[in-house]
N, C-alpha and C positions, 0 to 999 in steps of 0.2 A: 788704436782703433778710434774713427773719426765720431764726432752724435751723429753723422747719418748714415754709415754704417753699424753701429749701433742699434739704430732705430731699424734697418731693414732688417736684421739677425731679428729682432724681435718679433717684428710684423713675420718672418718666417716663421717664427716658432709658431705665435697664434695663429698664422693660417694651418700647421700642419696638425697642430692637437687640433681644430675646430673646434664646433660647442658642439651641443646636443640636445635635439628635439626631442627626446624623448620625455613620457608627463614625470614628472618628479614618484619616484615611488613610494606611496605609503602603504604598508599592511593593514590590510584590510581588519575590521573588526571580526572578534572569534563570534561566530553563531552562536553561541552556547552559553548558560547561563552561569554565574559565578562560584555556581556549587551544585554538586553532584543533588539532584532533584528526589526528593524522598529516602534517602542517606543521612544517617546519624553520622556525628562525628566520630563515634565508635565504633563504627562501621566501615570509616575512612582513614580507620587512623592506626598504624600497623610502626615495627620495629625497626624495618628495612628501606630506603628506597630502589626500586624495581634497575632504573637504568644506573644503579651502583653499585648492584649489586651482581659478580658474576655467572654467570652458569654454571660453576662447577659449585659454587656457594652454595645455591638455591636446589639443586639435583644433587643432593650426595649419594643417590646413587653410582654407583660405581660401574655398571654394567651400563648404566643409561647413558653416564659418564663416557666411557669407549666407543659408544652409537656416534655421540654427537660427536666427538673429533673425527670419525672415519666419516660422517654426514657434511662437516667440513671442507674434509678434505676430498670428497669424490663427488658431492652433490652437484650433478649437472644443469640444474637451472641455476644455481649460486655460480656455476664455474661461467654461465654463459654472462650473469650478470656481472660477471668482473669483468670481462670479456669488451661487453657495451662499455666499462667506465673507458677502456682503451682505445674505444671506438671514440668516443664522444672526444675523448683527451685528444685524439689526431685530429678530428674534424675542428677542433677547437685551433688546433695550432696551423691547420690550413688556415683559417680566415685571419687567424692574429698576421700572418704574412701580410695581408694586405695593409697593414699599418706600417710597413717601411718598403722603402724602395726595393723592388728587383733587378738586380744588375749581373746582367749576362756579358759570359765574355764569346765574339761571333771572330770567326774568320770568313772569306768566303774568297770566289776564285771564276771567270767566267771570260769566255772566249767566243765570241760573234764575225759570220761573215757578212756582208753588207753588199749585196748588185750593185755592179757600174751604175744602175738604172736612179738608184737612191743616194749614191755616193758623191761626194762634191767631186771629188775629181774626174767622176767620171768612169774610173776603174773598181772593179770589184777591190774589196775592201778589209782586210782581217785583223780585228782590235781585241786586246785584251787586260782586263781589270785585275785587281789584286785589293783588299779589305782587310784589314785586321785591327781590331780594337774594344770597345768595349758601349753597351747601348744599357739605358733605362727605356722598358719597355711600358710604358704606360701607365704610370704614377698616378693616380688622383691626392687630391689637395682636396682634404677632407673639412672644406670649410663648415661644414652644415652638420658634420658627424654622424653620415651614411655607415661610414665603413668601422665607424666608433660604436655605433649602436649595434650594427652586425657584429661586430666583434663581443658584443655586451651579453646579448642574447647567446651567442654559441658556450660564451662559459657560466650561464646560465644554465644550459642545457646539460653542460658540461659536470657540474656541480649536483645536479636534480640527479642526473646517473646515477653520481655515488653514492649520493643520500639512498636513491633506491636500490643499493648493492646491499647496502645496510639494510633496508628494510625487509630484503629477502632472506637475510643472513639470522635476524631477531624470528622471522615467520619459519623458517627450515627448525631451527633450534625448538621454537618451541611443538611444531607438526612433529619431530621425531618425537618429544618427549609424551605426547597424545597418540601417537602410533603405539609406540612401547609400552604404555599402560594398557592400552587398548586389548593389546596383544597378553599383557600378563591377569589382564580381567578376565578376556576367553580364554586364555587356562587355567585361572584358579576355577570358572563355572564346570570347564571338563572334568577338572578333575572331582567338585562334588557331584556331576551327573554320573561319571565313572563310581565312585562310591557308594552312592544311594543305586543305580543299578545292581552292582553286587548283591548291595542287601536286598532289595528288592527279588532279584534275584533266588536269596537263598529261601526268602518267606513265600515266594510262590513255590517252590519244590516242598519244604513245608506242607504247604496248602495241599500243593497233591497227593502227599502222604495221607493229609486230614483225609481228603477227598475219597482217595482209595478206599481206606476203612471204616468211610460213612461216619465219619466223626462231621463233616462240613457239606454246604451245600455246593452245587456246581455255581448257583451265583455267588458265595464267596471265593471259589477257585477263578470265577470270571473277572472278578474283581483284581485280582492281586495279579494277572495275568496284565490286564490292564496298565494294572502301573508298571509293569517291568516294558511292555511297548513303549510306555509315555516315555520313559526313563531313558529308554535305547533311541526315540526319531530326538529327545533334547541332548544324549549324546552325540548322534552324528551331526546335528545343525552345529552343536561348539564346534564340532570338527573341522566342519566347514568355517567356521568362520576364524576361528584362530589361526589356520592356513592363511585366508586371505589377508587380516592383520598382518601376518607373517611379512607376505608379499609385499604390503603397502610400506612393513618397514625397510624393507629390504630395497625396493624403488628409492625409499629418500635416505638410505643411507649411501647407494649409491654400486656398494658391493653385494654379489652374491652371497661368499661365505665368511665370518669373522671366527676366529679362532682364537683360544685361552682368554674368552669374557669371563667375567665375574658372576659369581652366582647372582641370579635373580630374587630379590628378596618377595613375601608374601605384599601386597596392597596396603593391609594392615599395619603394616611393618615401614612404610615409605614415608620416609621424613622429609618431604618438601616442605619447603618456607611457605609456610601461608601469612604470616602476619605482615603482608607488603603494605607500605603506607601509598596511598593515592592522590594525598593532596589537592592541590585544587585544577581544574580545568585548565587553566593557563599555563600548568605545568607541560601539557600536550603540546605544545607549539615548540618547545626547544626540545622535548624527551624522545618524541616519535618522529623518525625519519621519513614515515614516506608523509608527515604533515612537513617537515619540510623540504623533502623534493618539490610537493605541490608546490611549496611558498617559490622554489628558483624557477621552475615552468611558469609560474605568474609573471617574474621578474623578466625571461625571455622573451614573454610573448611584452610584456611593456616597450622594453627593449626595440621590440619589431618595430613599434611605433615610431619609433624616433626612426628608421630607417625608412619606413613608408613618408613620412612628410618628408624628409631630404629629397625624395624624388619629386617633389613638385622645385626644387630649386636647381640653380644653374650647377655643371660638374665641371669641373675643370681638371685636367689630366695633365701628363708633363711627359715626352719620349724624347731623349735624347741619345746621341751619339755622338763615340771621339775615337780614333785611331788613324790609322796611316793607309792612303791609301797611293799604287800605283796602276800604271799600263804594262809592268813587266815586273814580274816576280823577282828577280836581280834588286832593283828600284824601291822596293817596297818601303825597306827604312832607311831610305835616303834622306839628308836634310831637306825640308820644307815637302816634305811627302801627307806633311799633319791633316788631318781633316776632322773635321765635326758636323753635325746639325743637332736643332733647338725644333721641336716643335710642339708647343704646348695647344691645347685645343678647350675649346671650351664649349660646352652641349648645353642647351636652353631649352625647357619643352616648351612647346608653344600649343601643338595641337597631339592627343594621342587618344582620343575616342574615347573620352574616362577612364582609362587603366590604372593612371595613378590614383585617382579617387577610388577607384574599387579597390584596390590595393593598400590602400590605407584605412577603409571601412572593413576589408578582410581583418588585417591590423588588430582593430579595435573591437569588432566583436570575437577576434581569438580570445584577447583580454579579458574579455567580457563571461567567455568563457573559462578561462583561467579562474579569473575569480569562483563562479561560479563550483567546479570542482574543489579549487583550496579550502571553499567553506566547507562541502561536505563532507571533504577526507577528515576537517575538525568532527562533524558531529557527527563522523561513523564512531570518530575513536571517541569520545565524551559516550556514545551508545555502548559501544565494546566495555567502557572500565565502568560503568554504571551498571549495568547486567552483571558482568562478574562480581561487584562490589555486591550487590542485591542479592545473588547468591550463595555467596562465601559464608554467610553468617546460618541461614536458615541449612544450608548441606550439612554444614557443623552439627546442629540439632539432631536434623535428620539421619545421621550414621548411629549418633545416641541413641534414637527412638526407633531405628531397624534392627541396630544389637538386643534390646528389650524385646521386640515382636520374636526373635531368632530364638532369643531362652524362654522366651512364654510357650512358644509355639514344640520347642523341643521338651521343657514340660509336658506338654499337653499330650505329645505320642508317648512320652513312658506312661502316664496315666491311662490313656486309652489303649492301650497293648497290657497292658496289668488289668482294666477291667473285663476285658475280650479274654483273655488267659482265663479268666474268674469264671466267665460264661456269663457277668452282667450285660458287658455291650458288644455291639455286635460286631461284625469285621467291619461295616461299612464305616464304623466312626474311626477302627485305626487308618482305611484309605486315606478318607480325607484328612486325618490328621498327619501321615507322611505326607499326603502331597501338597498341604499349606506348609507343611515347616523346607520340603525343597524351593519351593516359589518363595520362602523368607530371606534362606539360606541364599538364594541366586539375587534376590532384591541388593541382599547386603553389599554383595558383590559392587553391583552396577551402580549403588550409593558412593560407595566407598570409590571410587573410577569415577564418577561426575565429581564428587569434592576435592580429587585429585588433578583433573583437568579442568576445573575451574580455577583452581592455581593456578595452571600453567596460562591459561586465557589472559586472567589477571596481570601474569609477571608478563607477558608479551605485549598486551594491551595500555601497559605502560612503559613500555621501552626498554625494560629489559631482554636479556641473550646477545645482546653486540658484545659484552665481555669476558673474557673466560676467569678471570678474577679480578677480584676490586674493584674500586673505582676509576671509570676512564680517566684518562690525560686529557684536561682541560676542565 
């Protein structure tokens, strides 16, 4: 090889990589401050990390457990978002095409009369063609890296997908495991409305005993009547609503019926990992997926940029052909039959009413935009695991100091049913003393379910549920 063939292989090569106008990309600074704002560090500072820690780790429940693999596996907004990674993955590998030559292989075949009237000799005229070979159909020579930065942005795009395949897959995971509690809250309430109705129940037939033989008044028969109603519209409302729970699980798990699940354990009894450690803010940027899909939609739309300014510059393209052509299909590959052409073309804008400058100012305030969303999808989540961190520690309390109100309060009816028995006090004090110890007893309930799905807020809010055990790869 000569130095100036050499030198043209080279000058090829850098014409066909180009460079690229696109701005150089930096990430942008996180909105959010260096640490969690009004957060002790023992408040932040737990056994586990969230995105290391699996879903079946953090859930041992066992029934919950079964939910989420069949959630998994049938959840149709998770099936649709894998669905786009496929989408994106094709549209990606469309544009990557445009970074090498398309070379089609054409035949073709074509027979014309011609009037005496047009014909040189005079006489009508009948010719005919023959073509086969092989053509570059319109090649650009991406001097400026138009078709480099489109190609940039689409696996950009491409990329952001998957990130947010993930970040549906962490949000499914932990919606079932807040559906399922949900669901085992409205019937642990059923079943204490179901029970204190009973009782309730049996002390109003009581009552009417008393009633009948003038032992009581019709307002303590009215009274006890009272609470057997109350008892029975907070029955049917569970009813109602542990149905719908039902329903809600039953939408994100995807199937109707699940068969040989594991028993359901009581609230009380549910050993999710609360002690997740939080770390610091900056840990959100690599932990949470949809912070970064936002970061590759940033990088797309930068991306654009470099392919808006190539359009203010010249385009140069390349179409070629080569194969054999004749007048008579016999003839076709006959020696010296060979044929070719070369026609490269080059496009210079001169004049286009502003398009490309609008097109490049679109460009930039997409960007502009990008950014704009990247930072907030930060300080949703910095929002999300500071709320949850703020009430992890106080719900903790709170279940302590609602079991206390529950035994004071269950005190307080054997006392005032002992003193009513006596003939000190009256029925009104045992009403209200059932009906604060069911309003306790239901409190504890709905305690005990927020410090559970504050967990679960917590372990999603920090990027846990993408694994079903251990630590990911990588």
């Amino acid at each position: 090889m000569t130095k100036f063939q050499g030198t043209l292989l080279l000058l090829a090569a850098g014409m066909l990589s180009g460079c690229s106008l696109a701005p150089l990309y930096v990430r942008p600074d996180a909105p959010v401050a260096d640490a969690y704002v009004g957060i002790t560090a023992d408040t932040a500072a737990g056994t586990m990390v969230a995105a290391e820690t699996g879903w079946r780790e953090f859930f041992p429940d066992q029934r919950l457990q079964a939910l989420i693999t069949a959630a998994l596996a049938n959840n149709r907004d998770l099936r649709t978002a894998a669905l786009r990674i496929d989408e994106a993955r094709a549209l990606y590998n469309v544009q990557s095409a445009d970074l090498l030559p398309n070379l089609n292989g054409t035949a073709s075949g074509a027979r014309a009369r011609t009037p005496g009237a047009l014909s040189v000799t005079g006489k009508p005229a009948i010719g005919s063609s023959y073509q086969v070979g092989f053509s570059l159909a319109s090649f650009e020579l991406d001097f400026f890296g138009r078709v480099r930065s489109l190609n940039d942005a689409a696996l950009a795009q491409y990329l952001a997908t998957a990130e947010a395949k993930q970040s549906v897959q962490i949000s499914l995971v932990a919606e079932v495991a807040k559906a399922y509690l949900a669901e085992r809250g409205f019937a642990e309430q059923l079943i204490l409305a179901q029970q204190t109705l009973a009782g309730r129940q049996r002390a109003y037939e009581l009552s009417q005993q008393r009633f009948d033989v003038g032992a009581s008044s019709a307002l303590d028969l009215r009274l006890s009547e009272t609470l057997v109603q109350t008892a029975r519209v907070a029955q049917l409302t569970l009813q109602r609503q542990r149905a719908q729970s039902a329903n809600a699980l039953t939408l994100l798990v995807g199937r109707t019926a699940l068969v040989d699940l594991p028993a359901a354990p009581l609230l009380s009894a549910e050993n999710i990992i609360t002690t997740i450690a939080a770390g610091v803010p900056s840990d959100l940027l690599m932990r949470r997926p949809d912070i970064r899909a936002a970061e590759q939609r940033l990088k797309s739309a930068n991306a654009n940029i470099g392919a808006a300014r190539a359009a203010f510059f010249p385009r140069i393209s390349l179409t070629a052909a080569a194969g054999t052509s004749s007048n008579a299909l016999s003839g076709l590959f006959d020696a010296g039959s060979g044929s070719w052409s070369f026609a490269p073309q080059l496009v210079l804008p001169i004049f286009d009413a502003g398009r490309n400058r609008s097109n490049l100012t679109v460009a930039q305030v997409r960007t502009d935009i990008a950014v704009a969303d990247y930072e907030k999808t930060i300080q949703t989540a910095f929002r999300e695991v500071a709320d949850a961190l703020v009430a992890r520690s106080s719900l903790e309390e709170q279940v302590v100091a609602q079991q206390a109100v529950v035994a004071a309060q269950t005190v307080r009816l054997q006392l005032a049913t002992q003193r009513f028995d006596n003939g000190i006090a009256s029925a009104l004090d045992v009403v209200d003393a059932q009906r604060d110890l069911f309003t306790a007893e239901q409190s504890l309930v709905q305690t005990r379910l927020l410090r559970l799905t504050n967990a679960v807020d917590l372990y999603r809010s920090l990027g846990g549920g993408l694994t079903e055990t251990g630590k990911p790869a990588g």
